[in-house]
C-alpha positions in Angstrom: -49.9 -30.3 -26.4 -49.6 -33.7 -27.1 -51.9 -34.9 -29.7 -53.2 -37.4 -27.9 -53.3 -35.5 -25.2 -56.3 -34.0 -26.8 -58.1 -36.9 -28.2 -58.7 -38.1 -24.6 -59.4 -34.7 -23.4 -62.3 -34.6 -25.7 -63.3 -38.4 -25.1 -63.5 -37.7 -21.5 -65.8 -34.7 -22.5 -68.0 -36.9 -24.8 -68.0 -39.8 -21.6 -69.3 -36.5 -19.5 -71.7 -36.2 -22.1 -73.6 -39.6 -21.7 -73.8 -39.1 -18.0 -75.5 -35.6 -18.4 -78.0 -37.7 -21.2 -78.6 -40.0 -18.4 -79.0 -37.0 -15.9 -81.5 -35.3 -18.3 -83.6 -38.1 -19.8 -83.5 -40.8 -17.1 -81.9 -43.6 -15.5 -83.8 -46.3 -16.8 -83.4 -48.5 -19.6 -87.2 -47.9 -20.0 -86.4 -44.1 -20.4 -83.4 -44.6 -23.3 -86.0 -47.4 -24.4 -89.4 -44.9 -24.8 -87.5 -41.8 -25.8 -86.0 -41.2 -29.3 -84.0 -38.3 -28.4 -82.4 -40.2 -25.8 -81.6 -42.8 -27.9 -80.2 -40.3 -30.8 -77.7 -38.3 -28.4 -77.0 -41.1 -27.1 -75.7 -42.8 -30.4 -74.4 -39.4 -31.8 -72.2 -39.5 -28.3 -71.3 -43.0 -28.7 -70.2 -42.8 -32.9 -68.1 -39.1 -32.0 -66.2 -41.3 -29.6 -65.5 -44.0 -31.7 -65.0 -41.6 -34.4 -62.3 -39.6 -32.0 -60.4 -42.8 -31.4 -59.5 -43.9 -34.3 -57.4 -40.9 -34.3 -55.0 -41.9 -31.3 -51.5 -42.8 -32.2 -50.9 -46.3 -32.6 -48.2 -46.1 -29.9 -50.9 -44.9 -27.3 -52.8 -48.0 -28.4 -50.1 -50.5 -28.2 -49.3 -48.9 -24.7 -53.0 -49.3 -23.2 -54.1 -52.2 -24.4 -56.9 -53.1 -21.6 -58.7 -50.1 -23.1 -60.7 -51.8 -26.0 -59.8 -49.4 -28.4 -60.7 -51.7 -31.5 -64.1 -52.1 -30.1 -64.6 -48.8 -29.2 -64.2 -47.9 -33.3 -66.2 -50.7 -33.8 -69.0 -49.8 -32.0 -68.9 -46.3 -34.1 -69.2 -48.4 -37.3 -72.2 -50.4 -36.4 -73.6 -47.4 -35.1 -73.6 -45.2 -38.3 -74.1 -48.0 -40.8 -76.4 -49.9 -38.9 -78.4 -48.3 -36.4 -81.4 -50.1 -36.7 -80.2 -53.0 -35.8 -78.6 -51.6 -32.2 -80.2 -53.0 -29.2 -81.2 -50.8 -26.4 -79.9 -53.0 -23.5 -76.9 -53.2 -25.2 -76.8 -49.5 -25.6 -77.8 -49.1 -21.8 -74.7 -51.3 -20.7 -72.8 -49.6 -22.7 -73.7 -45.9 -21.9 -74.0 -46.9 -18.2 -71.2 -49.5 -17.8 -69.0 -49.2 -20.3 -68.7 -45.2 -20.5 -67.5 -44.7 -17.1 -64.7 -47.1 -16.9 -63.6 -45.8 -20.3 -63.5 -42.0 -18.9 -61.6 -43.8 -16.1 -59.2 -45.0 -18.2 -58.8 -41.9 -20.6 -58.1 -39.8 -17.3 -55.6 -42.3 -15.9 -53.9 -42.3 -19.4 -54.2 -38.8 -19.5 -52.1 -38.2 -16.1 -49.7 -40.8 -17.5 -49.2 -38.6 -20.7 -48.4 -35.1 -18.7 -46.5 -36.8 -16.3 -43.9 -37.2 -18.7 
């Protein structure tokens, strides 16, 4: 299998992930905001898939560049190094916004890549 292949195979897992956090702990910004675990598996989601994509080829990158791959890691580095300084209505919009068009995109790419 394509390695890629199976980057976005797991970032699609990780996107499935969020929305099962959201299914379990709430779907209010006051719920991530009042709840630590929320907030932890939430950012332990977030930093795996910014961790995962620094691992696609640059080729897939260059080739999908409407997926803000660059932020994506970013995101993952402010995260881990500094977490206290991560605003929850940033994380919201990002777990509730941003998440699902990414899992959008990592699908779409994903047919792209087997259709070849």
């Amino acid at each position: 299998m394509n390695p890629d292949a199976k980057i976005l195979e797991t970032m699609i897992r990780y996107c499935d992930n969020i929305a099962e956090a959201i299914q379990l702990f709430g779907n209010d910004i006051e719920d991530l905001c009042e709840n630590i675990h929320y907030q932890n598996d939430c950012a332990f989601i977030l930093v795996q898939i910014g961790e995962i994509v620094k691992r696609l080829s640059p080729e897939l990158r260059n080739r999908y560049p409407k997926t803000a791959w660059s932020d994506i890691a970013k995101l993952r580095d402010r995260i881990t190094h500094k977490y206290h300084s991560v605003e929850f209505q940033i994380m919201w919009e990002i777990i509730t916004e941003d998440i699902p068009l990414l899992k959008k995109d990592c699908e779409s790419i994903l047919a792209d890549i087997k259709a070849l």
